[in-house]
C-alpha positions as CSV (number, residue, x, y, z in Angstrom):
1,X,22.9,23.7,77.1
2,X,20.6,22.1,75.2
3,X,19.9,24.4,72.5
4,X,23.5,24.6,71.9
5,X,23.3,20.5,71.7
6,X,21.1,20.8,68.8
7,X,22.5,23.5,67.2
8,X,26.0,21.1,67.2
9,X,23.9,18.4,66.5
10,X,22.8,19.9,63.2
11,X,25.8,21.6,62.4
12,X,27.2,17.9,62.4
13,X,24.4,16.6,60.1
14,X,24.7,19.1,57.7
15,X,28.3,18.9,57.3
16,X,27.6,14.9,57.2
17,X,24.7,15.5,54.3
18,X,27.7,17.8,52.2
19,X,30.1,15.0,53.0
20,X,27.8,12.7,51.5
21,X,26.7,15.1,48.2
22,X,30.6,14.8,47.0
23,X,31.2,10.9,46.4
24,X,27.1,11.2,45.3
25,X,28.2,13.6,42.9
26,X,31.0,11.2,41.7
27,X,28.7,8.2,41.4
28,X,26.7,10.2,38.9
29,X,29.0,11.3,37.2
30,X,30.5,7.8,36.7
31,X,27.1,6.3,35.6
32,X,26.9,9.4,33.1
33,X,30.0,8.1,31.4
34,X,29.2,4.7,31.6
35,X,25.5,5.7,30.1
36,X,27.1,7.3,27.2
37,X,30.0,4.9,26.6
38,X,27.3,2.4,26.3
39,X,25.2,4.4,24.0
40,X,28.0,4.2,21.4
41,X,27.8,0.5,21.5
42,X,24.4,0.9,20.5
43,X,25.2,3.3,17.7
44,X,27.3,0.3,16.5
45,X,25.4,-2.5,16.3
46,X,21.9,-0.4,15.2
47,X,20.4,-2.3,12.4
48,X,17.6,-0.8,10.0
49,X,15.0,-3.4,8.4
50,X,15.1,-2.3,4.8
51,X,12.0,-1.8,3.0
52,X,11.7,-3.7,-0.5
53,X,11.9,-1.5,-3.3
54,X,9.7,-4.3,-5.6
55,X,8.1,-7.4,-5.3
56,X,10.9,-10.4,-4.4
57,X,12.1,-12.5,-7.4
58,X,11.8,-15.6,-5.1
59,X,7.4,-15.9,-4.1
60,X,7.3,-15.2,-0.1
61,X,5.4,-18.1,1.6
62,X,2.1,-17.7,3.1
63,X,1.4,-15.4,6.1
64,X,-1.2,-15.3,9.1
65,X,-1.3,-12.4,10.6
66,X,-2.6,-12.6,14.0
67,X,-4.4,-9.8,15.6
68,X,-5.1,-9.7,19.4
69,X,-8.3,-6.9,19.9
70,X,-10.0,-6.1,23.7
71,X,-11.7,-2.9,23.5
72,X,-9.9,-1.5,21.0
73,X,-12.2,0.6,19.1
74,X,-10.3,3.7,18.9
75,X,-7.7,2.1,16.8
76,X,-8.7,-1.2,15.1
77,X,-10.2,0.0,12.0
78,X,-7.1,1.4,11.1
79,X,-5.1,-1.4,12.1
80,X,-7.0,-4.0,10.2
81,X,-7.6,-1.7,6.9
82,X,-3.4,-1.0,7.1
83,X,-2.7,-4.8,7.2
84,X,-5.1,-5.8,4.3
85,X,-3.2,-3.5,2.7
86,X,-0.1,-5.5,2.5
87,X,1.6,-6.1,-1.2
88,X,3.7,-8.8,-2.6
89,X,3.1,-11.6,-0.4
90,X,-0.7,-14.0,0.3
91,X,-1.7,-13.7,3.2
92,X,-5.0,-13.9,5.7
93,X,-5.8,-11.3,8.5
94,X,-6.7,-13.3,12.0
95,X,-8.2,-10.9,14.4
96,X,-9.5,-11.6,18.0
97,X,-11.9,-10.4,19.4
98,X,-11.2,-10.9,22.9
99,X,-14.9,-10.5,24.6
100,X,-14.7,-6.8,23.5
101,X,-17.5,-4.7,25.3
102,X,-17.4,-1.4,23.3
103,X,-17.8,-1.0,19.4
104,X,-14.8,-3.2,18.4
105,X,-17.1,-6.2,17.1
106,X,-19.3,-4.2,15.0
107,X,-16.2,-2.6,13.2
108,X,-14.3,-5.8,12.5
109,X,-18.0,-7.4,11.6
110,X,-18.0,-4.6,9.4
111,X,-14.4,-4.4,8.4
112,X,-15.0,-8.6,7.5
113,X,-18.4,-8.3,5.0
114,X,-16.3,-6.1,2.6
115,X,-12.8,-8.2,2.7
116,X,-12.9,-11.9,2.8
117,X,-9.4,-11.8,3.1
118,X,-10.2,-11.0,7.1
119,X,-11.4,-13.6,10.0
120,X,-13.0,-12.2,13.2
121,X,-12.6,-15.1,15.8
122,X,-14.7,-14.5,18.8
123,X,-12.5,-14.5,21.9
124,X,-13.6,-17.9,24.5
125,X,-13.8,-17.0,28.8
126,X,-10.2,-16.5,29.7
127,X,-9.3,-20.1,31.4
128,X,-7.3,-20.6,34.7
129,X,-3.5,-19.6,34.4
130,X,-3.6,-18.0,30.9
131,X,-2.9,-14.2,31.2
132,X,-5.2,-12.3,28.5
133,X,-3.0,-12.0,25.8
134,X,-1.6,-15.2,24.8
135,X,-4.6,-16.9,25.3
136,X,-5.9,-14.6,22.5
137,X,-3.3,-14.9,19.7
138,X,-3.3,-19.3,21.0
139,X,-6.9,-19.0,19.9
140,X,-5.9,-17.2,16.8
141,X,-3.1,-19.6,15.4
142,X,-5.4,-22.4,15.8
143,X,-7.7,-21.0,12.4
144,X,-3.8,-20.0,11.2
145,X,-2.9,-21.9,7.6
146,X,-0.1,-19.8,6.7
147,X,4.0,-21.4,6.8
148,X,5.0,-18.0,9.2
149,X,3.0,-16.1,11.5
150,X,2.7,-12.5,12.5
151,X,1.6,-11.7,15.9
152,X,1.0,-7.6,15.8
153,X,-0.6,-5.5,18.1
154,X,-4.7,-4.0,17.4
155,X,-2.9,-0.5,17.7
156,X,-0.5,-0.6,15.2
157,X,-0.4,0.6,11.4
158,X,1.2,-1.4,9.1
159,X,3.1,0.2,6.0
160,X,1.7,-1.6,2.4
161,X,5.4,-3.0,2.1
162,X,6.3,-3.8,5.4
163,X,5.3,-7.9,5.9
164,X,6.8,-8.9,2.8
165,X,10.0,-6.6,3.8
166,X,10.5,-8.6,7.1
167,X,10.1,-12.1,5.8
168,X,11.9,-11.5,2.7
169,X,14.8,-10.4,5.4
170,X,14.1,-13.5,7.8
171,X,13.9,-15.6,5.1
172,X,17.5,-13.8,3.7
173,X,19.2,-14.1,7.1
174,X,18.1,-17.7,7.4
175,X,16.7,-16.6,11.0
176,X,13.3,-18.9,12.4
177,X,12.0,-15.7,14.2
178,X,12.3,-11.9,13.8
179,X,10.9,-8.8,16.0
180,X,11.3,-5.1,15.3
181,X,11.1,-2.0,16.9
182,X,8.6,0.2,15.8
183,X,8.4,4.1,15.1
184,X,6.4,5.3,17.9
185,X,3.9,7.8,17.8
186,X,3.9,10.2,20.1
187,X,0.9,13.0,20.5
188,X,0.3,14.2,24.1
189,X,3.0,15.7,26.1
190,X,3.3,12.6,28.6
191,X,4.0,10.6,25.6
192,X,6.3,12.6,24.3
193,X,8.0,13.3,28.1
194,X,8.1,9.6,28.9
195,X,7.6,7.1,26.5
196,X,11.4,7.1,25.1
197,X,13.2,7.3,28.3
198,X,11.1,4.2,29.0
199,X,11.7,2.6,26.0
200,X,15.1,3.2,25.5
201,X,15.9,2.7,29.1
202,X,14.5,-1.4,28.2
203,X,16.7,-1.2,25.1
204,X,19.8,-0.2,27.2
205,X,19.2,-3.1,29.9
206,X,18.6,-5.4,27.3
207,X,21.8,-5.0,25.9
208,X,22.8,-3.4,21.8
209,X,21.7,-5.6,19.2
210,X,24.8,-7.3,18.0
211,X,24.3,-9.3,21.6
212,X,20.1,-9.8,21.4
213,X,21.1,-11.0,17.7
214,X,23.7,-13.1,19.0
215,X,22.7,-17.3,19.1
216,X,25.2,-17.8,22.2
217,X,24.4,-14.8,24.5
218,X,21.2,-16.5,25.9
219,X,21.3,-13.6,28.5
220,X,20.4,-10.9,25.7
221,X,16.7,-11.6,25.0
222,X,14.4,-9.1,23.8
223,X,11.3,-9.2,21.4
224,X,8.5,-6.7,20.9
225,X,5.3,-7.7,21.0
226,X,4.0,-5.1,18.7
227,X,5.2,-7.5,15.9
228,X,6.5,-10.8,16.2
229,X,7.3,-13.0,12.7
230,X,7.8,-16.6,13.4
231,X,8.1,-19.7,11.2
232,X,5.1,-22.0,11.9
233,X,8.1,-24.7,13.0
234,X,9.9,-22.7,15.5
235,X,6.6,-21.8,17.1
236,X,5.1,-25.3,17.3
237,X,8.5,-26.3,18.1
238,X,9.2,-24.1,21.3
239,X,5.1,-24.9,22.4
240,X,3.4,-22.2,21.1
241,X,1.6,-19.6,23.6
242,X,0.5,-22.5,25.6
243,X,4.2,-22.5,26.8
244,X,3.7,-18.7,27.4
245,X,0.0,-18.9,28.8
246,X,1.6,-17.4,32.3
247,X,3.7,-14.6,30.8
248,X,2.2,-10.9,31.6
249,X,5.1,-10.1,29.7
250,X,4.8,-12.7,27.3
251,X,6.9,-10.9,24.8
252,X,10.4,-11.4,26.1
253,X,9.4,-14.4,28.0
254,X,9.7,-15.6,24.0
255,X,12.7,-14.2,23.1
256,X,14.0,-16.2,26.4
257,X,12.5,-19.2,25.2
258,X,13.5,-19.4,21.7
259,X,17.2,-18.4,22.9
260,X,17.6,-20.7,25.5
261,X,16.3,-23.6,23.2
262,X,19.3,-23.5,20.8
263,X,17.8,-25.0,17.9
264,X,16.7,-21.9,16.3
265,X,17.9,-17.8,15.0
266,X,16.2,-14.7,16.1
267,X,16.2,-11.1,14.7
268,X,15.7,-7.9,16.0
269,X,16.1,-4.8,14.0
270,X,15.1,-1.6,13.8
271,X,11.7,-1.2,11.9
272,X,10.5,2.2,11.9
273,X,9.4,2.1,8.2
274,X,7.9,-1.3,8.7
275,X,4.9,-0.4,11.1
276,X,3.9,2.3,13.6
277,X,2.7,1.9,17.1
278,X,0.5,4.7,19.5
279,X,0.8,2.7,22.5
280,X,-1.0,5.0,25.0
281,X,-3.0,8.4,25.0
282,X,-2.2,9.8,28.7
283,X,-0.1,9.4,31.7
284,X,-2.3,6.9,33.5
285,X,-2.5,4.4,30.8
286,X,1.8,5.0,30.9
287,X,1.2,4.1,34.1
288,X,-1.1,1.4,34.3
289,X,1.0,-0.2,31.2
290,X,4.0,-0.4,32.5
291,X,3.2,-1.0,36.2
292,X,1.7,-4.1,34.6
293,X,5.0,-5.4,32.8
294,X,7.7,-4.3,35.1
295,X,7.4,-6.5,37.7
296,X,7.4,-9.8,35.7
297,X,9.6,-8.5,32.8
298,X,12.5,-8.7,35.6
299,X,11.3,-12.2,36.6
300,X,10.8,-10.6,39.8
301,X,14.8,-10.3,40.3
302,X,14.4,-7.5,43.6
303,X,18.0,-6.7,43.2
304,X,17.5,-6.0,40.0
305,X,14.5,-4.1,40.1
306,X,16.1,-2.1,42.7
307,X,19.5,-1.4,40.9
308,X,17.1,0.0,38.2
309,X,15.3,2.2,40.6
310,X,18.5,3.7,41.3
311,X,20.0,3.8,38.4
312,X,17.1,5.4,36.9
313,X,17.6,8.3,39.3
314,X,21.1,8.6,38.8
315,X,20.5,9.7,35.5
316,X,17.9,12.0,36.1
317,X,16.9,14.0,39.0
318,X,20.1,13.0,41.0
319,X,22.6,15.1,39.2
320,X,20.5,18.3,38.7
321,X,19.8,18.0,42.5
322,X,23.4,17.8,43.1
323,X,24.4,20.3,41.4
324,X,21.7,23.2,43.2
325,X,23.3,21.8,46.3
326,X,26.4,22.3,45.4
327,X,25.6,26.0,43.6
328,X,24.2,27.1,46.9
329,X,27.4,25.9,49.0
330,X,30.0,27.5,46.7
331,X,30.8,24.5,45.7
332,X,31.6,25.2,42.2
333,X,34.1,22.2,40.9
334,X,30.8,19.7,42.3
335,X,28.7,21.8,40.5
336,X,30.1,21.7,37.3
337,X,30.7,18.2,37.4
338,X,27.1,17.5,38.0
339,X,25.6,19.8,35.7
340,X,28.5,17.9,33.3
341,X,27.0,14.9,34.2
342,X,23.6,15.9,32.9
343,X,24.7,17.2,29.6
344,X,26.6,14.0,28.6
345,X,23.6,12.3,29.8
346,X,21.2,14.3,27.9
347,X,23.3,14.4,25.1
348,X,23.6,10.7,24.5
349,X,19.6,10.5,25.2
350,X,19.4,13.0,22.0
351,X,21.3,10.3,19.9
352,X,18.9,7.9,20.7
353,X,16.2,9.9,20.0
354,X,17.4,10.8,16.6
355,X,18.1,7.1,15.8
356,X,14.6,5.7,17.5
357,X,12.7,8.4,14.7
358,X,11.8,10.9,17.6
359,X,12.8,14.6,17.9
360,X,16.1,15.1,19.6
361,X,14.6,17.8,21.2
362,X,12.9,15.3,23.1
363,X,15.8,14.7,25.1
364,X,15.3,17.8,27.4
365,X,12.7,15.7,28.9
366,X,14.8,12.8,29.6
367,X,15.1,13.8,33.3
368,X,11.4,14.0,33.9
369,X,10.5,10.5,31.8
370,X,13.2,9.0,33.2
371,X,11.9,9.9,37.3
372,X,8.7,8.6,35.8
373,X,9.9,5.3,35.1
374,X,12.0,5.0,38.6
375,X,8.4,5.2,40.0
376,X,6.8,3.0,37.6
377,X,9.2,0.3,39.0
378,X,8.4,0.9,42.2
379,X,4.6,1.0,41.8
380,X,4.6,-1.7,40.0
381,X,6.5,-3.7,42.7
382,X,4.8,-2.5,45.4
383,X,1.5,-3.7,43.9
384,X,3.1,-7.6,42.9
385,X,4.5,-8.2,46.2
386,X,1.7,-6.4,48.6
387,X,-0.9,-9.2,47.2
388,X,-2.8,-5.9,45.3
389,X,-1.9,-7.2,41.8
390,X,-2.0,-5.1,38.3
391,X,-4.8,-4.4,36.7
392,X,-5.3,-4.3,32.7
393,X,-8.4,-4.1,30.5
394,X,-10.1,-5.3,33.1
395,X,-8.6,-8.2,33.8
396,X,-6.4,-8.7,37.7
397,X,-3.2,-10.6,38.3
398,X,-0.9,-11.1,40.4
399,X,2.0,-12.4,39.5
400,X,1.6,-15.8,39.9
401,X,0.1,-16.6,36.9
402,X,2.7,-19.2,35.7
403,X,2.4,-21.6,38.4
């Protein structure tokens, strides 16, 4: 009797598990739609930042650009040379040298003998409660003189026009603070396979830009920290980065600030022409990035973090999973509508491609980046709330940083 009460016992959990494959199967294919119908709010509200065609009639005020460097010889020669570059505008070139220990001093020392126009500021010990970054760029607005600042990332490349474009626009649309969202470059094939599902993914949770733009939807905040333009008032104003001094993901912690304040306007647009970003070179750096931001950049929020984890699966591995399953059965009508489910979500992931400045052919990855990202999120929880912490340029925390 007892093999035949296993064998029923299976043949009842299998028929449970194809049970369970059909309102599955329905759930991704609703999040598909949803995916896409939200993708054509994006498609809407998808603003360019123009680049000048000649010098403003109007003389731009004075610009600090503030440069945040920690090992970051592999990139910050051509950051540097690209922002001295920059036309139509006075301005001064703040970098900081955040107690580099490979070849970054010795370029910028070099980098600062031929252009005077350059100030290396040597990075002091990291205090208690600051996380890396904004202690860096606090210590380079102090030897600031310029009316707006620009906060850009060591491994960006600026185009000649591209500073005076964006605070001719901030200064046009009368807004205190504007961020963009810069062309990526892409090299590897892990960058290419995961990179924009992750960053579109953020762009999607965030919300389209006509509600991140919008002064009264204090829920919509999101600013990249690749480049950040903000008036010298709104920044002294809202604190500075000694209000941010515990933000790993100091970034959007800023966006939330200035939002929530009420006293002042924010931009984001898109800025592919106006500067270029190669964020990271392999998968572990991916990795180790994001498992870094994650965490924090949900304030913690489990449910949230969770939902994405999900989510994140529905719209990749899930519905190609589904659909095998369903192949094998004879279960054709399931089938289709997975595999269905795939294309429309595919298909909407090649729009945003196109519009982000990548192939759309980089969209047949989106399943694979996409899983990638689901475990990002869980790694990077995993490590906040076991006590382990995250890890980056050789610094530890562990998400307690702002108390």
């Amino acid at each position: 009797m007892r093999p035949i009460a296993r064998a029923d016992a299976a043949s009842s959990q299998s028929e449970l598990t194809i049970e369970l494959d059909r309102p599955l199967t329905h759930a991704c294919a609703a999040v598909a739609l949803l995916y896409a119908l939200r993708g054509a709010t994006f498609a809407r509200s998808w603003v360019d930042a123009p680049l000048l065609p000649a010098p403003p009639l109007d003389p731009l005020p004075m610009l600090s650009i503030i440069v945040p460097a920690r090992d970051e010889e592999r990139s910050i020669e051509i950051c540097v040379r690209s922002l001295l570059a920059q036309e139509w505008l006075e301005f001064e070139v703040i970098v900081v040298d955040d107690r580099s220990t490979d070849a970054t001093p010795r370029i910028l020392e070099r980098i600062a003998c031929e252009d005077t126009r350059l100030r290396v500021v040597r990075g002091e010990p990291l205090p208690a409660g600051w996380i890396g970054k904004p202690w860096a760029l606090a210590q380079g607005e102090r030897h600031a003189r310029g009316a707006w600042l620009l906060f850009t990332d060591a491994d960006s490349t600026h185009t000649p026009r591209g500073a005076a474009s964006m605070l001719w626009l901030a200064m046009q649309a009368r807004v205190d603070a504007a961020s963009i969202a810069t062309h990526q470059e892409l090299v590897t094939f892990w960058e290419r396979a995961v990179l924009p599902s992750i960053l579109g993914t953020i762009m999607y949770v965030a919300g389209p830009l006509s509600a991140i733009n919008d002064p009264t939807r204090v829920d919509r905040a999101l600013a990249n920290g690749q480049y950040i333009l903000v008036s010298r008032i709104a920044y002294d104003a809202l604190g500075g980065h000694a209000a941010l001094r515990g933000e790993i993901v100091e970034d959007v912690a800023f966006a939330r600030r200035l939002k929530r304040d009420g006293r002042f306007r924010y931009l984001l647009v898109g800025g592919q022409r106006i500067a270029s970003v190669r964020m990271y070179h392999s998968l572990d750096e991916i990795w180790s990035g994001f498992t870094k931001n994650v965490y924090m950049g949900a304030e913690g929020n489990l449910v949230a973090l969770a939902s994405g984890m999900i989510f994140m699966l529905a719209i990749s591995v899930a519905p190609p999973v589904f659909a095998v399953r369903a192949l094998a059965r004879k279960r054709y009508p399931e089938a289709l509508e997975a595999l269905a489910s795939t294309v429309a979500i595919v298909a909407t992931a090649s729009w945003g491609m196109r519009r982000a400045g990548f192939s759309r052919r980089l969209a047949l990855l989106q399943p694979l980046g996409t899983t990638v990202f689901a475990a990002i999120i869980a790694n990077s929880t995993f490590c906040v709330l076991s006590g382990r912490g995250v890890s980056w340029r050789g610094r530890n925390y562990f998400g307690n940083e702002r108390s």
